[in-house]
C-alpha positions as CSV (number, residue, x, y, z in Angstrom):
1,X,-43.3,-40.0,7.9
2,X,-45.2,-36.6,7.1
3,X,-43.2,-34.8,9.9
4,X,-40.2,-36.0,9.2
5,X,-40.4,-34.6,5.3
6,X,-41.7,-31.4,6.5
7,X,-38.6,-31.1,9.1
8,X,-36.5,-31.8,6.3
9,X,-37.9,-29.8,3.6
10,X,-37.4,-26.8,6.3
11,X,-33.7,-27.9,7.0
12,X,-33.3,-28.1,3.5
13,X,-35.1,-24.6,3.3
14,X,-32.6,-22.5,6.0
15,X,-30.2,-24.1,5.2
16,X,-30.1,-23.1,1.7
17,X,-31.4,-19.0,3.0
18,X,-27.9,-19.7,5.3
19,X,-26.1,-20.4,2.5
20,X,-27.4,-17.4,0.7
21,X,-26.5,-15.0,3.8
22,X,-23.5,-16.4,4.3
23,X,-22.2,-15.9,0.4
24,X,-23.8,-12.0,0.5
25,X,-21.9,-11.6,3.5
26,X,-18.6,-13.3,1.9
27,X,-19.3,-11.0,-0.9
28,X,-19.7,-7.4,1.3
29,X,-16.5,-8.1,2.9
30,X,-14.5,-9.0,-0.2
31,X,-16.0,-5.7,-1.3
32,X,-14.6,-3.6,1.8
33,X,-11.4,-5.2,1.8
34,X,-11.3,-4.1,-2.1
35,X,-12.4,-0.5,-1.4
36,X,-10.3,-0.3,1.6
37,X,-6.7,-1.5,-0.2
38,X,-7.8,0.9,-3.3
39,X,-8.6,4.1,-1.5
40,X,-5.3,3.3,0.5
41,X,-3.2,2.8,-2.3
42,X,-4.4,6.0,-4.9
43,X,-4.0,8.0,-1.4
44,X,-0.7,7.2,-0.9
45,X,0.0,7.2,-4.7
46,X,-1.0,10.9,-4.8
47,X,0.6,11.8,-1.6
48,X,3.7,9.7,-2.9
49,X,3.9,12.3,-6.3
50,X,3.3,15.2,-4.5
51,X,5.8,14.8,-2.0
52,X,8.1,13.8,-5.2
53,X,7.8,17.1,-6.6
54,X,8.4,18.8,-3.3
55,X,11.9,16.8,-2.9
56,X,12.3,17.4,-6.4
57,X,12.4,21.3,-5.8
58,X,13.9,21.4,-2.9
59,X,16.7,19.4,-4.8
60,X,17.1,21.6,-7.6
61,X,17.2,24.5,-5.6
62,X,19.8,23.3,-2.9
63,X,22.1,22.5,-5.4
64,X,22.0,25.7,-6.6
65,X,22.6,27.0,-3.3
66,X,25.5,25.0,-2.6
67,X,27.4,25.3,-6.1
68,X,27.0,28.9,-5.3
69,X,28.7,28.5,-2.0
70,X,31.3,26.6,-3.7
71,X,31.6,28.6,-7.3
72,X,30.8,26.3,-9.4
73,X,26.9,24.9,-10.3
74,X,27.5,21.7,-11.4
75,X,29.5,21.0,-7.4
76,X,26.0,21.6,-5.9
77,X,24.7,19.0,-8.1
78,X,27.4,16.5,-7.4
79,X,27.0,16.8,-4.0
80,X,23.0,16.3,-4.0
81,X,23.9,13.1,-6.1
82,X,26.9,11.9,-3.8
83,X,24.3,12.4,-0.8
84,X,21.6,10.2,-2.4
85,X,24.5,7.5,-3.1
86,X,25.1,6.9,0.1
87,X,21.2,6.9,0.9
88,X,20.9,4.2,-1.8
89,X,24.1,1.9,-0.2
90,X,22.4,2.5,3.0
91,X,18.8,1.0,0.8
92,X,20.9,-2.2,-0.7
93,X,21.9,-3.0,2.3
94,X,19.0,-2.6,4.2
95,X,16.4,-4.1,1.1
96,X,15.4,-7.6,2.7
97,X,14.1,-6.1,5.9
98,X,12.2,-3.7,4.1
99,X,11.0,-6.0,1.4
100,X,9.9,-8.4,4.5
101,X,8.1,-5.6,6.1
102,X,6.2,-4.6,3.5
103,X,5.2,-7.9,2.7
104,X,3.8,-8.0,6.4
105,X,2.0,-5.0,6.4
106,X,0.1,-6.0,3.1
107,X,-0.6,-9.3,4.8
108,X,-2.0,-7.7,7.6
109,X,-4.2,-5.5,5.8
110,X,-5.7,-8.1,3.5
111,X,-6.2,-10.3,6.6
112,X,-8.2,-8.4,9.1
C-alpha cells in the first residue's frame, strides 16, 4: 500500500514538473512568435516610409519634367495622377486576391 502511494506521489510529482516545462515552453514560443511578427512589421514599416519618400520625389520631380516637355507644369502633374488612376482601377479590381493573400501569409507566419 506504501509503494503504491510513493509511485503516486512521484506521478503526481513529474507530472506536475511536466506541466511546468511544458507551460515555460508554451510561453518561449509565444514570446518568439511575438518578437518575430514585431521586428517584421517596424522593418517593413520603416522600409515602407522610406521607399514612400523616395516615390514621393521621384514623383514631384517627373512631373516637373514632363510639364516641361509639354509647356505647362500643372500637365506633368496630371499625367503622374492619370498614371496612378489606372494603377488604382487595376488595385479595385484586383483587391480580393490580394486581401486573401495577405491574410495567408499572416496565417502562415503566426502558424509555424
Amino acid at each position: 500500500m506504501e509503494s503504491t502511494k510513493k509511485i503516486i506521489e512521484s506521478l503526481i510529482g513529474k507530472t506536475e514538473s511536466y506541466g511546468k516545462i511544458k507551460y515555460e515552453l508554451l510561453k518561449l514560443k509565444a514570446l518568439d512568435k511575438t518578437s518575430d511578427v514585431t521586428s517584421r512589421f517596424l522593418s517593413r514599416t520603416l522600409l515602407f516610409f522610406t521607399l514612400s519618400f523616395f516615390v514621393l520625389f521621384i514623383n514631384i520631380g517627373l512631373s516637373f519634367w514632363i510639364g516641361e516637355l509639354l509647356g505647362k507644369v500643372y500637365y506633368g502633374f496630371a499625367v503622374i495622377a492619370g498614371v496612378y488612376g489606372l494603377i488604382s482601377i487595376v488595385l479595385i479590381i484586383t483587391h480580393k486576391s490580394f486581401i486573401r493573400n495577405v491574410k495567408n501569409k499572416v496565417i502562415f507566419q503566426l502558424s509555424q
